[in-house]
C-alpha positions in Angstrom: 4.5 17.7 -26.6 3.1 17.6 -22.8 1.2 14.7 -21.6 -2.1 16.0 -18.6 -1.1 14.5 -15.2 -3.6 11.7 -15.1 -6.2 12.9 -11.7 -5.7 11.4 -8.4 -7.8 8.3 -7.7 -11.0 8.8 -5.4 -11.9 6.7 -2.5 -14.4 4.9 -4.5 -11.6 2.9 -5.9 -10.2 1.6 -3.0 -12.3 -1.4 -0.7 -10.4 -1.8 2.2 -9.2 1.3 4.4 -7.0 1.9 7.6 -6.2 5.1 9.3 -2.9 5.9 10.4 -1.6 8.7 12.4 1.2 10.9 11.6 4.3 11.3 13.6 6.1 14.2 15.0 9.1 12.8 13.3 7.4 12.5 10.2 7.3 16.6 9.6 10.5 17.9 7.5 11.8 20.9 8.0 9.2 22.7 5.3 6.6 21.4 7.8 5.2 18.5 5.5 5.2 14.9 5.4 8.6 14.2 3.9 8.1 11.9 0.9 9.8 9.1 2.0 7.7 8.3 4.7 5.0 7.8 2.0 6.0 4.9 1.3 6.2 3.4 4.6 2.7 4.0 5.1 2.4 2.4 1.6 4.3 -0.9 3.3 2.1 -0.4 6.8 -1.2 -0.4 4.9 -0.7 -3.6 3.1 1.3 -5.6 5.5 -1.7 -5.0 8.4 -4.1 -6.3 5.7 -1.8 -9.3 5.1 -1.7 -10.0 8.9 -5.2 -8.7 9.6 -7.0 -10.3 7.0 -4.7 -13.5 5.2 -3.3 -14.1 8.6 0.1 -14.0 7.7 2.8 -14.6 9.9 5.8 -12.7 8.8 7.9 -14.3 11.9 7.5 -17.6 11.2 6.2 -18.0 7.6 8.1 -20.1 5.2 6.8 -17.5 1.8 7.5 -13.8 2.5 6.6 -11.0 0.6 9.8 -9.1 -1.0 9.0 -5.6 -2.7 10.2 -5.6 -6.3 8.8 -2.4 -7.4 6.9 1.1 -5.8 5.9 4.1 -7.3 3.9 7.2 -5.6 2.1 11.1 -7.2 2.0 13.3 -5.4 -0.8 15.4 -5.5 -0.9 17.6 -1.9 1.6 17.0 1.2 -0.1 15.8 5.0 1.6 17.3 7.8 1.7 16.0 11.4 -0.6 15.6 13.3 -3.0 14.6 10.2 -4.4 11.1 10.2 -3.9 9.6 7.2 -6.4 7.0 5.8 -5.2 4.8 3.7 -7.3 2.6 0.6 -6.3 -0.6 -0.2 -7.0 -3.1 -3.7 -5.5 -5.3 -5.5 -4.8 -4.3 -9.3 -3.3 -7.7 -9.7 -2.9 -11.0 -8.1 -0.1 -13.2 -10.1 0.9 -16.9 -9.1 3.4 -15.1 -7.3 3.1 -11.7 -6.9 0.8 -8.9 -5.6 -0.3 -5.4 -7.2 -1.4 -3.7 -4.1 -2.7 -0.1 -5.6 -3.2 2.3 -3.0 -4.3 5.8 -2.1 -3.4 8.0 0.8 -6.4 10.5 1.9 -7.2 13.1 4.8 -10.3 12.8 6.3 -13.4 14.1 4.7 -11.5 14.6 1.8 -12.6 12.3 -1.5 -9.1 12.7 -3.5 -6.5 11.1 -2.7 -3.2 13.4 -2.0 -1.3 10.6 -2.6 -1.6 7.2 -5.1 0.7 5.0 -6.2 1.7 1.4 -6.0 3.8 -1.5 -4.4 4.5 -4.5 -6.1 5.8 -7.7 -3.7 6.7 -11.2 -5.3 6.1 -13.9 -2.7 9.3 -16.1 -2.1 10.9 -18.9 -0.2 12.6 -17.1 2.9 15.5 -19.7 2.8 16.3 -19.7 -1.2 14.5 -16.7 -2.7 13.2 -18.3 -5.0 9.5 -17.1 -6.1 6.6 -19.9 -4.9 3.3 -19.5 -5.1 0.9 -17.6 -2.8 -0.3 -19.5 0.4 -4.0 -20.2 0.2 -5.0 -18.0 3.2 -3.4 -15.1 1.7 -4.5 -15.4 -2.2 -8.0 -15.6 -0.6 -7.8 -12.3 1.5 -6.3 -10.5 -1.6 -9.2 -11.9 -4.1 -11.6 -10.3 -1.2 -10.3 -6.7 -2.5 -8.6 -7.4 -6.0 -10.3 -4.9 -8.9 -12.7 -7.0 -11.3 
C-alpha cells in the first residue's frame, strides 16, 4: 500500500516573502544546498518577520520563542549562488505557540523546492515556562495567519 507524495505548495499560499542569498559554505560536496541549512533559512525567515514586523526584541524580551517541532520535503535542491525566496503564514496561532508554514522557492519558479514547517512555543526566558504571546507579536502573526 503506497501513499502519493502530497505536491509542493505554490507561492499563492504563502503572504509574506523574503529573499535570502545562498552561501558559498552552504554548497556540499554534491554541489547542493546541504539539507541542513534548510532549516536555518526556515529559522531566518520567521525570526526577521518577528523582528521586522511584531518588533520583537530577542535581546531583551522577557517571552522568547523556543522551537518545539520542524519538519521539511524536499522536492528539488538550490545550490549557491541561488537566492532563495522564502513564503511565510501562519497555519496556527495558539495562546502560546506559533505554526509558521513555510516554503522555500527560486525565482520565477511558482513551486516551492522546499515546504515544511517550524513550530515555536513562546516562554518565560528565566523559568521556561510557556506564557502567552505579547500583543505586538500575536498582531503581526494574525496579519499573515491562514483563514
Amino acid at each position: 500500500m503506497s501513499a502519493e507524495r502530497k505536491p509542493p505548495e505554490t507561492r499563492a499560499d504563502y503572504y509574506h516573502f523574503r529573499t535570502m542569498p545562498t552561501r558559498w559554505k552552504d554548497n556540499d560536496v554534491y554541489g547542493h544546498v546541504n539539507n541542513v541549512n534548510y532549516y536555518s533559512f526556515f529559522d531566518t525567515l520567521l525570526n526577521r518577520y518577528l523582528i521586522n514586523e511584531g518588533g520583537f526584541e530577542f535581546m531583551e524580551a522577557d517571552v522568547i520563542g523556543i522551537a518545539v517541532e520542524t519538519y521539511c520535503r524536499f522536492h528539488k535542491s538550490f545550490a549557491y549562488p541561488e537566492d532563495i525566496q522564502g513564503g511565510l503564514r501562519i497555519g496556527h496561532l495558539g495562546r502560546s505557540s506559533v505554526r509558521y508554514e513555510i516554503g522555500l522557492f527560486a525565482e520565477g519558479e511558482d513551486a516551492a523546492r522546499a515546504d515544511g514547517h517550524f513550530i515555536h512555543v513562546f516562554v518565560d526566558r528565566v523559568t521556561n515556562k510557556p506564557v502567552e504571546l505579547p500583543a505586538d507579536l500575536r498582531a503581526a502573526l494574525e496579519r499573515i495567519k491562514v483563514q
